[in-house]
C-alpha positions as CSV (number, residue, x, y, z in Angstrom):
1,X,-21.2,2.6,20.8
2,X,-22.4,1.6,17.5
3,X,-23.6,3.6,14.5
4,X,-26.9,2.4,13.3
5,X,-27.8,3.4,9.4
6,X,-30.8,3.8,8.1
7,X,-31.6,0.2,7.6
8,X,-31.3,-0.5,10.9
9,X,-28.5,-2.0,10.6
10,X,-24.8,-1.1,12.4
11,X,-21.8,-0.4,10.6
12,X,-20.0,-3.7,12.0
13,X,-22.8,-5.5,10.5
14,X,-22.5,-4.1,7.0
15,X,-19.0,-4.8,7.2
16,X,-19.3,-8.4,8.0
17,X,-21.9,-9.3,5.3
18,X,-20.0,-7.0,2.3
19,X,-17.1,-9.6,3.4
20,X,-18.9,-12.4,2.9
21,X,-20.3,-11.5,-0.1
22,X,-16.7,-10.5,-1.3
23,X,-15.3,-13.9,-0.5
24,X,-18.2,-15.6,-1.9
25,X,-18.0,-13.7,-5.1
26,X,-15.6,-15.2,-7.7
27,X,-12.1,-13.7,-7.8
């Protein structure tokens, strides 16, 4: 079972894009 948020969105999902944006993002 997934957790969906308000955007429609599941948690797994949020994860995996704030990742990217982490190791896109300049250290």
């Amino acid at each position: 079972m997934t957790s969906v948020t308000l955007l429609g969105k599941s948690i797994d999902d949020l994860i995996k894009e704030g990742r990217e944006q982490l190791s896109s993002m300049p250290v």
